[in-house]
C-alpha positions in Angstrom: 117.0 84.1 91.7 118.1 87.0 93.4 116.3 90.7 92.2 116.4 94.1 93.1 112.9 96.1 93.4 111.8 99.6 94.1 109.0 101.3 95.9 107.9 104.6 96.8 110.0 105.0 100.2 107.5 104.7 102.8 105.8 102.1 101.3 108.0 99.2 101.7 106.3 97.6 104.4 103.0 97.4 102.4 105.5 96.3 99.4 106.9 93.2 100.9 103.6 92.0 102.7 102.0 91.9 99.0 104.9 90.3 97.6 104.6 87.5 101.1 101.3 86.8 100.5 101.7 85.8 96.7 105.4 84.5 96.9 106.1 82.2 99.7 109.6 82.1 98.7 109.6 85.5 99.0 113.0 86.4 100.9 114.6 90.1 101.7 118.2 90.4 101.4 118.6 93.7 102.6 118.3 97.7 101.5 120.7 98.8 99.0 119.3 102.5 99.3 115.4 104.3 100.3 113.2 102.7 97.9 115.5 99.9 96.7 115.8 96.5 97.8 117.5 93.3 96.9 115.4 89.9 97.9 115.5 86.6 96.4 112.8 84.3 95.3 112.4 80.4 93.6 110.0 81.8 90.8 111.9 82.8 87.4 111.9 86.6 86.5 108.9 85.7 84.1 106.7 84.2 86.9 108.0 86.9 89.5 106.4 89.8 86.4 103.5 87.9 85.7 102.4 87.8 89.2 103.3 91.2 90.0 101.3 92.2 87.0 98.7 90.1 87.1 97.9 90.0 90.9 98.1 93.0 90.9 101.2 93.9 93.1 100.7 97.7 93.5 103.4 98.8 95.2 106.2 97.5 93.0 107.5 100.0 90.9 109.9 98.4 89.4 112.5 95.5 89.1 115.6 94.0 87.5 117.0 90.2 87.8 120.8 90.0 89.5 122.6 87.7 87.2 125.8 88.8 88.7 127.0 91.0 91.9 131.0 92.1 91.9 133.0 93.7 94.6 134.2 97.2 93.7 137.8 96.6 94.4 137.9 95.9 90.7 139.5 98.2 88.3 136.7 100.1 86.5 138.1 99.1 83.3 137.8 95.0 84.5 134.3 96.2 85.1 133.3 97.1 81.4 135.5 94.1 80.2 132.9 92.0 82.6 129.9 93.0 82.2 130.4 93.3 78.3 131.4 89.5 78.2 127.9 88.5 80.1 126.1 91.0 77.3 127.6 89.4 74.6 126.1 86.3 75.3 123.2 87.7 76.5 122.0 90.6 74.0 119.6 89.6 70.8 122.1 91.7 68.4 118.3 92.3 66.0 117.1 93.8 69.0 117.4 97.5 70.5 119.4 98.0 74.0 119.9 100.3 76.4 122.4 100.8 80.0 120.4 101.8 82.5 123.3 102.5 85.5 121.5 103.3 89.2 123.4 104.4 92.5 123.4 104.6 95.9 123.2 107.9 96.9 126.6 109.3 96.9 128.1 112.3 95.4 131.3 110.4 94.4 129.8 107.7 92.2 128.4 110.0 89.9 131.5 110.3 87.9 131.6 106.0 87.7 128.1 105.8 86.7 128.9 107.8 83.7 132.5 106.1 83.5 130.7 102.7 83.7 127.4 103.6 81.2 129.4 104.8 78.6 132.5 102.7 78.4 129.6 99.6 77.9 128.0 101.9 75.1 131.6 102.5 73.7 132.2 98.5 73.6 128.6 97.1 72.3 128.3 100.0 69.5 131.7 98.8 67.8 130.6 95.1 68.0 127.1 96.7 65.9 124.3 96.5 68.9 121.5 98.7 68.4 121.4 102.1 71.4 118.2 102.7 71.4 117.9 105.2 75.5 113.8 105.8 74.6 112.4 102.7 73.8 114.9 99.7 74.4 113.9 96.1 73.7 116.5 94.9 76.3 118.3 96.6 79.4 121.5 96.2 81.0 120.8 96.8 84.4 123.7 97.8 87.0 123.1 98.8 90.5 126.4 100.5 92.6 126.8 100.2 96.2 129.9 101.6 98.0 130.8 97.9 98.1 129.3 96.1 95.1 128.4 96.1 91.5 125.2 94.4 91.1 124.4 93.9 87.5 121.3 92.0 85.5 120.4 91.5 81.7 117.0 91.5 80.4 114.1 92.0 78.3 112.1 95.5 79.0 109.5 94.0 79.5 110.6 91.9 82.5 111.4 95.5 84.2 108.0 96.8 84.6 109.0 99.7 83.5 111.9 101.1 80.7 113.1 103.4 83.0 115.8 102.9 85.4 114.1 102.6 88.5 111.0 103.3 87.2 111.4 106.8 87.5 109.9 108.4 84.5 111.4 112.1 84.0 109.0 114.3 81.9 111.0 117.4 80.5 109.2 120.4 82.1 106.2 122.1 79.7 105.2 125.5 80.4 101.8 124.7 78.4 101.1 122.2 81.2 97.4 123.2 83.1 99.0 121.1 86.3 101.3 119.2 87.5 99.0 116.3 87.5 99.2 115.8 84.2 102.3 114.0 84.1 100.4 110.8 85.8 98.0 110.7 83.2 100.6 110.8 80.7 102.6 108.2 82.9 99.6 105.8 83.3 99.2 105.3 79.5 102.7 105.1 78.6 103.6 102.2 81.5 100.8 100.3 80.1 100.5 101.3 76.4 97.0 102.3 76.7 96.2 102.7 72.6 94.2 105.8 73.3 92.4 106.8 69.5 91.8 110.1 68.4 88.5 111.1 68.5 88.1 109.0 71.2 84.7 110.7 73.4 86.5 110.9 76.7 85.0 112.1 79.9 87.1 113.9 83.0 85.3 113.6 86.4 86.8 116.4 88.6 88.2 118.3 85.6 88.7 121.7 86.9 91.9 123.2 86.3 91.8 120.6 83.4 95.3 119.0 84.1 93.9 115.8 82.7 91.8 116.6 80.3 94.6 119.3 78.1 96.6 116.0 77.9 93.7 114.3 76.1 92.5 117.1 74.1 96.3 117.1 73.0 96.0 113.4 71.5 92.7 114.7 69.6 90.2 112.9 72.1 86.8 114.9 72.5 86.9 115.7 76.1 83.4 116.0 78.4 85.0 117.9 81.6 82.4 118.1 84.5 83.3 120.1 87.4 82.1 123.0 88.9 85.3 125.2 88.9 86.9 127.0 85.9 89.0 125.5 83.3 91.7 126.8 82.5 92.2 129.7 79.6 94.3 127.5 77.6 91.9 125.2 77.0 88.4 126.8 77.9 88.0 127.6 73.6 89.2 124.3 72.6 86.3 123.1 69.8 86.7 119.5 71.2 86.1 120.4 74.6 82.9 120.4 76.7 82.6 121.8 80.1 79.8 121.3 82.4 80.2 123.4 85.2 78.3 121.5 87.9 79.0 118.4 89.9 79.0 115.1 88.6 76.5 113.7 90.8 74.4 116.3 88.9 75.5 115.4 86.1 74.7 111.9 86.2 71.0 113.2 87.6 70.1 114.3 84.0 70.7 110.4 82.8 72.4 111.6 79.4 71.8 108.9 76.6 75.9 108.6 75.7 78.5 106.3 75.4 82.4 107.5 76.1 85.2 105.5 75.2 87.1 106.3 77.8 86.6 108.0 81.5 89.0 109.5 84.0 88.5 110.8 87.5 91.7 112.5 89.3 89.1 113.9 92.0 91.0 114.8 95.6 88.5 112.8 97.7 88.0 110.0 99.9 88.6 107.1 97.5 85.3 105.0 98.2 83.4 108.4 97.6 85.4 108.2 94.2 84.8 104.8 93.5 81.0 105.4 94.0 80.7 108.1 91.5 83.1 106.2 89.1 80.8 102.9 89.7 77.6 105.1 88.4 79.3 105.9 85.3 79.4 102.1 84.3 76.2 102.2 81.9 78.2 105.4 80.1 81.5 103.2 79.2 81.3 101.8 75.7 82.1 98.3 75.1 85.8 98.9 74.7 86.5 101.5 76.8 88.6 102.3 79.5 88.8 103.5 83.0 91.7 105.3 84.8 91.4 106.6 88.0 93.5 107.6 91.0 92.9 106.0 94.9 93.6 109.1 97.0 94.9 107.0 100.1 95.1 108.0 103.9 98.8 108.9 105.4 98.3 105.7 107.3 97.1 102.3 105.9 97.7 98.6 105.7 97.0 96.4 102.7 93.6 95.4 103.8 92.4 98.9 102.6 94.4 98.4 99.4 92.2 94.6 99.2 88.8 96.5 99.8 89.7 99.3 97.5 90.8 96.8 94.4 87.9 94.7 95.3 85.4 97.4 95.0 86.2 99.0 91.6 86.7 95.4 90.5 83.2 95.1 91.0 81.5 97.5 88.5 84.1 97.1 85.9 87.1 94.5 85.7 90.2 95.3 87.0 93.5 95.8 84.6 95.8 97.4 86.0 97.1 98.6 89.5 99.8 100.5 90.4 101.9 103.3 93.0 103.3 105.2 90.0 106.8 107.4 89.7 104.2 110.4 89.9 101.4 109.3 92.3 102.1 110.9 95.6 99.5 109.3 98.2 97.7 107.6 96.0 97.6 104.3 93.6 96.5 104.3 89.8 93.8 102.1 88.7 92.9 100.9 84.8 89.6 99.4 84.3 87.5 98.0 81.6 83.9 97.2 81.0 82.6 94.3 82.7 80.8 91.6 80.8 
């Protein structure tokens, strides 16, 4: 089975020795573009997600199966005509779809991505299939080269991610604290974290309170801990407290409460992190969640990325793992309480 993945750029090398280690078949065809690559493997597109997933593989962003690559010397219109034949074998008519079209970069194939996405669109809505760009059950996948049409068919959930690419485009919000905030909100949407209202939620690091406005915005009750101010547009929430010292302090005073969920976005070395996060164990109900960033060196290999997973898999047990659209230099982490 041949697949097409993406990474961070930069990270590719990391990328492909954790996708070695765990796929022996593992095979790289070449680079279609920074941060995209086509390889090949013997495991179906259901083992190839469940290791990724379950492994964790970290670095993978996202991918799509290949069912079928065409050269580009065909007419555009022999294009639609093809690719619609393969979907109308392929799509579940009950279920939701969407075209996600991805290419190279070059300003002259922007006018055939649209061409391409819509003429599909055009075809499948007069046959009755179900557009549905925010939450599709199944993707048509198509990846242009200046050479090459390389298309694939698939459940979502075989993609990692909805979004082409795995590139996940918030529209800009002026009542964002930070910038920051868009991981958080990133983080529980990739793995449909079923945050509740009322949750008791507690932000490590808070200060400006990136983090923490996004939960106070789903009607958790925030504890932010953090020397620094927060900011005015939250400071007079009624479901907010702030402690204004540091956590280690914080943690000194052995308060007798439980919290359903605790995040930590703290810009520091990521064992110190995983130390402080580690104490807070005994605070994490029974149900709760963890999520936390790894702030990682400009330099590394996958042996720090073993330790790291390794360690926070010790106090609680690991769920999730991940180089997200909007972590920089730095991987996202999902826990849960240990039993």
């Amino acid at each position: 089975m041949n697949y097409i993945w993406t990474c961070q750029p930069g990270n590719e090398k990391v990328a492909q020795v954790e996708l070695k280690r765990k796929d022996r078949s593992f095979e790289l065809i070449k680079e279609l573009d920074e941060g995209i690559y086509l390889s090949k493997t013997d495991l179906s597109i259901s083992a190839l997600v469940d290791m990724i997933q379950t492994t964790p593989i970290v670095f993978i962003r996202h991918i799509c199966e290949v069912n079928l690559i065409l050269a580009r010397h065909y007419d555009l219109e022999e294009i639609v005509d093809t690719i619609y034949a393969v979907a109308f074998t392929s799509l579940a008519k009950e279920s939701t779809y969407t075209v996600q079209v991805r290419i190279v970069n070059d300003e002259l194939l922007k006018k055939e991505r649209v061409a391409l996405r819509d003429g599909l669109n055009q075809r499948l809505a007069a046959d009755g299939y179900l557009l549905d760009v925010k939450q599709p059950e199944q993707i048509i996948s198509v990846f242009i080269t200046q050479d090459d049409y390389y298309i694939g068919i698939s459940p979502a959930s075989h993609n990692l991610s909805i979004f082409a690419g795995g590139m996940r485009h918030y529209a800009k919000d002026n009542q964002l604290v930070s910038r920051a905030a868009f991981k958080l909100m990133e983080v529980i949407e990739v793995f449909d974290l079923g945050l509740q209202s009322a949750w008791k939620a507690v932000d490590l690091g808070a200060s400006p309170g990136g983090w923490s406005k996004v939960l106070l915005d789903r009607g958790l009750h925030v504890t932010a801990i953090d020397p620094g101010l927060m900011d005015e547009s939250i400071r007079l929430n009624a479901n907010l407290k702030h402690y204004k010292e540091t956590t280690q302090k914080f943690i000194e005073r052995q308060l007798n409460q439980k919290y359903q969920l605790i995040v930590n976005d703290m810009k520091m070395n990521a064992n110190d992190s995983i130390d402080l996060t580690n104490e807070f164990a005994p605070y994490l109900d029974e149900a709760g969640y963890v999520i936390m960033t790894l702030k990682l060196p400009q330099t590394f290999d996958y042996r720090l990325i073993k330790t790291l997973l390794a360690r926070v898999n010790h106090a609680y047990q690991l769920m999730h793992a991940r180089q997200l659209f909007h972590n920089r230099s730095e991987i996202t982490v999902v826990l849960r309480k240990r039993n």
